[in-house]
C-alpha positions in Angstrom: -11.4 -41.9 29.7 -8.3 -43.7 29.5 -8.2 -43.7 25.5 -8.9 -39.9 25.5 -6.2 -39.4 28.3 -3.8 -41.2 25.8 -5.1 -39.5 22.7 -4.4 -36.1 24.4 -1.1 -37.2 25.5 0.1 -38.2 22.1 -1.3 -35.1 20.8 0.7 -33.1 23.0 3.7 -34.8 22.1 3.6 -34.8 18.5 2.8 -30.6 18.8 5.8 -29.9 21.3 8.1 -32.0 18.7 6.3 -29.5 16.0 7.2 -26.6 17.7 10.9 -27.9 18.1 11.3 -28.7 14.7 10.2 -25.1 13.4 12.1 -23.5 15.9 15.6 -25.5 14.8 14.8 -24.4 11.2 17.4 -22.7 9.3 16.4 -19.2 7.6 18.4 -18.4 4.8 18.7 -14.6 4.4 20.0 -12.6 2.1 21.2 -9.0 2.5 18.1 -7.8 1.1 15.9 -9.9 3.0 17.2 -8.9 6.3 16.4 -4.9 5.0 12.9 -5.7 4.0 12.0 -8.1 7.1 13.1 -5.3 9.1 11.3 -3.0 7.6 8.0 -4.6 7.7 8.5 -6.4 11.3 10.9 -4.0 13.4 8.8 -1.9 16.0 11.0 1.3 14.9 9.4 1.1 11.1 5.7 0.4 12.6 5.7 3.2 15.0 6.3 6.0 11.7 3.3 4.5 10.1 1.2 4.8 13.1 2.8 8.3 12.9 1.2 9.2 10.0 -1.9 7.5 10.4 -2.1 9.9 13.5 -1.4 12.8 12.0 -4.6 12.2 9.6 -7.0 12.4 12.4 -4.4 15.3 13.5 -5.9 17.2 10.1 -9.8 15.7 10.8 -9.5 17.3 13.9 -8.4 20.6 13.0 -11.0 20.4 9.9 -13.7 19.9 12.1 -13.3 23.4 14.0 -14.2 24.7 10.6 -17.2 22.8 10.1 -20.7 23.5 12.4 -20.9 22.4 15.8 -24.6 20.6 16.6 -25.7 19.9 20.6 -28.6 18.7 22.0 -28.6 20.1 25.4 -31.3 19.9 28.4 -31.6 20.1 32.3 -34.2 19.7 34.9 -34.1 21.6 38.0 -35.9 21.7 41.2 -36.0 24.7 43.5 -37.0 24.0 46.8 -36.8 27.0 48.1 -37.3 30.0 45.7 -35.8 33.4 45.7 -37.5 36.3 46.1 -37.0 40.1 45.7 -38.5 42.9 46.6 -41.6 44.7 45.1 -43.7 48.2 45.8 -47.1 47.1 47.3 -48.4 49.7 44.2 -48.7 47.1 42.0 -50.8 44.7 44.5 -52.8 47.3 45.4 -51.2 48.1 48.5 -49.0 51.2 48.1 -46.7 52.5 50.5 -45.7 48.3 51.5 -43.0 46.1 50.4 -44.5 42.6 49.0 -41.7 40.2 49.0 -42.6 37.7 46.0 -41.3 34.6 44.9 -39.2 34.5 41.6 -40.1 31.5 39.1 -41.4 28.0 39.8 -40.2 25.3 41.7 -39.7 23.2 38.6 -38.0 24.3 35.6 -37.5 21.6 32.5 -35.3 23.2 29.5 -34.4 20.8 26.3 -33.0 21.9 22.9 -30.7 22.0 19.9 -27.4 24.4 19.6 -25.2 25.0 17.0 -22.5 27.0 16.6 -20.2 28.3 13.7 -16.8 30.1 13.6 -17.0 32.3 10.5 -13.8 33.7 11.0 -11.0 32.6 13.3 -7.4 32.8 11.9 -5.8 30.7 14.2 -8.1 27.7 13.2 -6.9 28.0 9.5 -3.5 28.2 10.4 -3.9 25.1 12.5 -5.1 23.4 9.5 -2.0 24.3 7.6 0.4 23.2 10.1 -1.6 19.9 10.9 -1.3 19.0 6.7 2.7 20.0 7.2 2.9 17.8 10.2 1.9 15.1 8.2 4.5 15.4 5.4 6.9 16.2 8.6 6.0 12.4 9.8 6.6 10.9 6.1 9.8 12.5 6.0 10.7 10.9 9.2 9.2 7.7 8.4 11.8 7.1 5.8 14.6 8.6 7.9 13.6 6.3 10.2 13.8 3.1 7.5 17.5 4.9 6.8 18.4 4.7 10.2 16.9 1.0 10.3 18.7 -0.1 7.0 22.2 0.9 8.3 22.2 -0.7 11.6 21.0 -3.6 9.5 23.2 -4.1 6.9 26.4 -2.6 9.5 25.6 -6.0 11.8 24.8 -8.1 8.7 28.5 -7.0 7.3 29.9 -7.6 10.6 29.0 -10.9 11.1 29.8 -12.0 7.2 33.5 -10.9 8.3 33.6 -12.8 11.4 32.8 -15.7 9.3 35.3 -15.2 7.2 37.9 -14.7 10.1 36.4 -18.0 11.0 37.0 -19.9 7.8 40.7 -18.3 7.8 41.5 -20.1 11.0 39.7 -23.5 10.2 42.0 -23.3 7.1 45.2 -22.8 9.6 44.0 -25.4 11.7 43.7 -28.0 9.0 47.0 -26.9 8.2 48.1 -27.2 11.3 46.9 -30.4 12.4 48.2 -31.7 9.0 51.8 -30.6 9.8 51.3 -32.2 13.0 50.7 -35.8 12.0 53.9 -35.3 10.0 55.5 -34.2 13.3 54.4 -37.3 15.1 55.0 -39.3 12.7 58.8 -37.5 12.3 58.8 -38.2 16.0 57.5 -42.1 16.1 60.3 -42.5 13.5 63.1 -40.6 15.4 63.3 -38.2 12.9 61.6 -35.1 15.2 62.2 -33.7 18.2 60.0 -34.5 21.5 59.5 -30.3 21.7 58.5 -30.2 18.5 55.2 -32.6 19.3 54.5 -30.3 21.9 55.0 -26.8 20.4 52.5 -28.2 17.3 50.1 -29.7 20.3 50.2 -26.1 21.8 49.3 -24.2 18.7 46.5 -26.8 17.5 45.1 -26.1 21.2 45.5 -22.4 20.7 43.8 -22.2 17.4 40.8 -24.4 18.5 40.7 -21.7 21.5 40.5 -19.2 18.1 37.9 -21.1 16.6 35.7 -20.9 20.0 35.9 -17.2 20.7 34.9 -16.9 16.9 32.1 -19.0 17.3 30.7 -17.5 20.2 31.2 -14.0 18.2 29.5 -15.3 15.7 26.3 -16.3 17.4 26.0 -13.3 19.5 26.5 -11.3 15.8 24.0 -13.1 15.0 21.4 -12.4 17.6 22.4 -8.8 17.8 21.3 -8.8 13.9 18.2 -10.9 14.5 16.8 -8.3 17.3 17.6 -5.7 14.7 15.7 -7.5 12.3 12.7 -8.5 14.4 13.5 -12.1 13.8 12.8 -14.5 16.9 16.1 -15.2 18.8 15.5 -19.0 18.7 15.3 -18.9 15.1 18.6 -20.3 13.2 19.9 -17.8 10.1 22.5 -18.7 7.3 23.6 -15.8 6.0 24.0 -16.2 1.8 25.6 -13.0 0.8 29.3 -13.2 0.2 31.7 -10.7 1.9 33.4 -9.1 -0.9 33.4 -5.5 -1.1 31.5 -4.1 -4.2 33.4 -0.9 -5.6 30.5 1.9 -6.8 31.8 4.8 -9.3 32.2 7.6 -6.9 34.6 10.4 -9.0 31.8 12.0 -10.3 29.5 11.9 -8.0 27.6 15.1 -7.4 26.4 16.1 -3.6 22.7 17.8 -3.4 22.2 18.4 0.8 18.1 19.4 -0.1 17.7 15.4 -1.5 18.4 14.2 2.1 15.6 13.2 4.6 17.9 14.4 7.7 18.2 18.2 5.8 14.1 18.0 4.6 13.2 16.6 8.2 14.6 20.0 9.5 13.6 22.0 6.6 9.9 20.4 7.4 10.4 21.2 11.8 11.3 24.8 10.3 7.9 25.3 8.4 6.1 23.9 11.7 7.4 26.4 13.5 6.5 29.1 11.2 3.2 28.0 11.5 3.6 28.2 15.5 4.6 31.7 15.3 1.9 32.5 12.5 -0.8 31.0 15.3 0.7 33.5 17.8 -0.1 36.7 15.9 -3.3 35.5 15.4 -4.5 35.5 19.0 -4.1 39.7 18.0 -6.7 39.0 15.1 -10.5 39.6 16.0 -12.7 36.0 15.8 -15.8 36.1 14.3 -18.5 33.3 15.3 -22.6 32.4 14.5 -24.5 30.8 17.2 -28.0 29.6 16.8 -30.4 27.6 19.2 -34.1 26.6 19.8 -35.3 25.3 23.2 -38.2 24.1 24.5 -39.2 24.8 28.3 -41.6 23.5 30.8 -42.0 25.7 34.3 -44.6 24.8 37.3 -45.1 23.7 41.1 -45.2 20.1 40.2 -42.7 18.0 38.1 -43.3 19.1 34.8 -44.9 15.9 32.7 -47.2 16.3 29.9 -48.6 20.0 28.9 -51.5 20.5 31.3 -51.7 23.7 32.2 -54.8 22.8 35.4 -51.6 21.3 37.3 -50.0 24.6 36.6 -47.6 23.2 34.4 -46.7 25.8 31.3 -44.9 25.0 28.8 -43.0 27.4 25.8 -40.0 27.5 23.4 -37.9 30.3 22.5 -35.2 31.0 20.0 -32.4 33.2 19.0 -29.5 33.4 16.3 -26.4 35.5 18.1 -23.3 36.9 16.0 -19.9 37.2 17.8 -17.5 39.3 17.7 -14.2 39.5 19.4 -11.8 42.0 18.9 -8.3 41.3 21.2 -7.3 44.8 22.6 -5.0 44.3 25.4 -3.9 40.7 26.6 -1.1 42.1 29.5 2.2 41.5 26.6 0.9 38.2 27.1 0.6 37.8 23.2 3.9 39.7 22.4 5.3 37.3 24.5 4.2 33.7 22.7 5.4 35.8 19.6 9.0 36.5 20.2 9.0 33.1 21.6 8.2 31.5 18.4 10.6 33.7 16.7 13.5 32.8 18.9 11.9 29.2 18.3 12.2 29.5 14.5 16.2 31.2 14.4 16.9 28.4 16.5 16.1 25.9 13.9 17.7 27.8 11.3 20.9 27.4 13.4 20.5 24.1 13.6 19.6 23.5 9.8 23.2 25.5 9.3 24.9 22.9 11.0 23.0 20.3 9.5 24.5 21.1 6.1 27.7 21.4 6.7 27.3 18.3 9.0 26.1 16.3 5.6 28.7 17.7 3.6 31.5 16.9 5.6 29.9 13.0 5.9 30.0 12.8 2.1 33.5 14.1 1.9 34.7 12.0 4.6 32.8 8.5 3.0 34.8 9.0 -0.4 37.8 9.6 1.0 37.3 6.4 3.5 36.2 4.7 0.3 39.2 5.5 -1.6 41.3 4.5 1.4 39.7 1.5 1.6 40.3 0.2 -1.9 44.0 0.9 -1.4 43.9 -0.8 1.7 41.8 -4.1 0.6 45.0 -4.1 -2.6 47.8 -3.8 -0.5 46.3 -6.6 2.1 45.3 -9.2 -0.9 48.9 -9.1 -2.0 49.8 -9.6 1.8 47.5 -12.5 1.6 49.0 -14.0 -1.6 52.3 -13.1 -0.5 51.7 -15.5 3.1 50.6 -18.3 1.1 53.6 -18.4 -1.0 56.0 -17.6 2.4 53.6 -21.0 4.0 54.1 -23.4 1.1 57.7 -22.8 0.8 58.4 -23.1 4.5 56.3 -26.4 4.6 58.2 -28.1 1.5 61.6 -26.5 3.5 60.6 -28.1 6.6 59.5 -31.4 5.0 62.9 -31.7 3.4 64.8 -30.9 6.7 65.7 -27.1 5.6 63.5 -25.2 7.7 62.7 -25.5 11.8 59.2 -25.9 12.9 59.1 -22.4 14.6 59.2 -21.0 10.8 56.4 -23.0 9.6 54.2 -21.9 13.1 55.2 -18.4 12.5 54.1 -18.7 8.8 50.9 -19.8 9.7 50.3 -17.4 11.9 51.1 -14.9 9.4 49.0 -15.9 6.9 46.2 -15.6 9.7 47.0 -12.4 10.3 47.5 -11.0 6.8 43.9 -13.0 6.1 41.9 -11.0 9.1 43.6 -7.8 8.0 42.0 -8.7 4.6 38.7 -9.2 6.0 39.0 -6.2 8.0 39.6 -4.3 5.2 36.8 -5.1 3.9 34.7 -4.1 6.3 36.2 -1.1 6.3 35.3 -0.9 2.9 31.7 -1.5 3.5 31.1 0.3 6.4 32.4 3.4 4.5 30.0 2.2 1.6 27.2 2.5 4.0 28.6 6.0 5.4 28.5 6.9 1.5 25.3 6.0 0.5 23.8 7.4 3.3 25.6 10.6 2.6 24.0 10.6 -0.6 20.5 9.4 0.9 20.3 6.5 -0.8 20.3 3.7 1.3 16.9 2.3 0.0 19.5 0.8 -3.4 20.4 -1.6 -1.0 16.6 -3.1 -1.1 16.7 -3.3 -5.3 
């Protein structure tokens, strides 16, 4: 017992330090990856594919009320007490009496087989058309859907690239800085620096490690937001490989079709449904035509009604019949005028709305090239910001080395080039946000998966 107690309690220490080694693994994703994990793991994405595996057994069901309906029915009752009526003693023999005369037996058994068949019924074969349209409805929306997933995606996934990057400009200054400040205390050791000098550099070495914490905690909720969009496990650590540089697409002659977009087909789709809704309405004024058919089998007597034996006055018989239906709608109180003009309010509605849509859709396209074009004049102007700081840093640090320039110039330099490197990266989300913006304008998003 004692070597099985030990065996077990090595075995659950060598599985919990399992489980804590997988879970401090690193995952390396790419852009790409992210879109595709997401795709194939985010609750979003699975809930349009159970969507249209729905609306299939939407369409069986609707098929079905085409196809014959089969029943096996059957009851047994037990009258204890029988009705009677009223009959002229004539035919008992007894004329000018009243015989009052039980009607049927106390125990009635009835089994058989039903079917039934519409042979007509417009509303059925409109049903069938809208359920086969509801399903191209749910396809189209499964890929808006993936749309909608792959630019909250890759929007977080370029967010927290730039954050990064703001956080790789500020280790830079602070290597700077803490470089500049060994030369201050050593200035100072040597009595060449001033005693406010070691404590204006001890300031803004604090201040950018305060920097370099804020970005880090950015960074890691970033990077959780982006994990939860993904479907990835929170616990789960995530390098991210892709580099943030903004990739310029040819956009001058790029043509704009609004009836290649999921958002306009989604409502072009709703707009069809609803046809078919209306379509369904007028058909409760068509007449129905049906064929029902059934054969039965029934047993009748005093006593419960087992076995044919007609000496316990138990009788048994079947009977058939084959019935054709017709219905013919004359006057339903308006109510069908009604559900009509409802559905045809229902449908202009959606046309309104399909209106907007366009010019909604245009003006995004518009809008993404002009933010595009904005943003590549933007991301120039700050990279020669960016080259200009460095030269306006080196110069002040060789001034200040050889006496020519106060420390307050060098700090304000470095904070500078900080600046004029976050307004870089800035840019450049800019730039890829408005990507995004564009190639969701153009509906095509799923490029960022090839």
């Amino acid at each position: 017992m004692i070597k099985h107690g030990k065996l077990l309690l090595l075995f659950g220490v060598l599985l919990t330090t399992f489980l804590q080694v997988n879970a401090q693994k690193t995952k390396d994703l790419s852009l790409k990856e992210a879109l595709k994990y997401a795709l194939e793991h985010k609750a979003d994405a699975k809930k349009t594919a159970l969507d249209i595996s729905k609306s299939e057994y939407q369409i069986q069901e609707k098929r079905a009320e085409i196809l014959p309906t089969i029943a096996l029915d059957g009851n047994l009752i037990n009258n204890p007490i029988l009705q009677k009526t009223a009959l002229p003693g004539e035919i008992m023999g007894k004329p000018g009496t009243v015989i009052m005369a039980p009607l049927g037996q106390k125990w009635n058994a009835d089994g058989g087989i039903n079917l039934t068949q519409k042979l007509f019924d417009q509303s059925v074969f409109i049903g069938l058309k809208a359920a086969k349209s509801t399903r191209e409805f749910y396809q189209i929306n499964q890929q808006l859907t993936q749309e909608n997933v792959i630019e909250k995606v890759a929007s977080q996934y370029y967010s927290t690239l730039i954050l990064q990057a703001n956080l790789n400009a500020v280790d830079t200054t602070y290597q700077n800085t803490v470089k500049i400040q060994q030369i201050i205390k050593s200035q100072f050791e040597n009595g060449l620096a001033k005693g406010i000098d070691v404590k204006r550099i001890q300031v803004k070495v604090a201040n950018i490690q305060a920097q370099q914490q804020e970005l880090q905690n950015s960074i890691q909720i970033s990077k959780n937001t982006l994990k939860f969009l993904i479907g990835l496990p929170i616990e789960m650590k995530i390098t991210l490989t892709e580099e943030p540089t903004p990739l310029l697409p040819q956009i001058e002659k790029e043509t704009f079709d609004v009836s290649s977009l999921n958002a306009y087909q989604s409502l072009a789709k709703e707009k069809e449904l609803r046809h078919y809704a209306l379509q369904e309405s007028r058909a409760d004024n068509y007449p129905t035509l049906s064929l029902s058919a059934q054969y039965h089998y029934q047993g009748l007597g005093d006593t419960f009604p087992i076995g044919k034996d007609e000496t316990q006055q138990v009788y048994w018989t079947d009977y058939s019949n084959i019935t054709l239906n017709l219905h013919i709608p004359i006057f339903s109180g308006f109510k069908t005028r009604a559900k009509v003009r409802q559905a045809q309010l229902d449908v202009e509605a959606i046309q309104l709305d399909i209106e907007d849509k366009k010019l909604s859709l245009r003006s995004d396209f518009e809008n993404a090239k002009n933010q595009i074009r904005n943003s590549e004049i933007t991301i120039e102007n700050q990279q020669q910001n960016v080259v200009l700081a460095k030269e306006v840093v080196e110069d002040i640090q060789n001034n200040y080395t050889n006496g020519l320039a106060p420390l307050t110039d060098v700090l304000d330099a470095e904070t500078s080039l900080t600046e004029a490197q976050n307004n870089y990266n800035k840019a450049v989300l800019d730039y890829r946000l408005a990507q995004l913006n564009y190639l969701k304008s153009k509906g095509e998003l799923q490029t960022l998966l090839k």
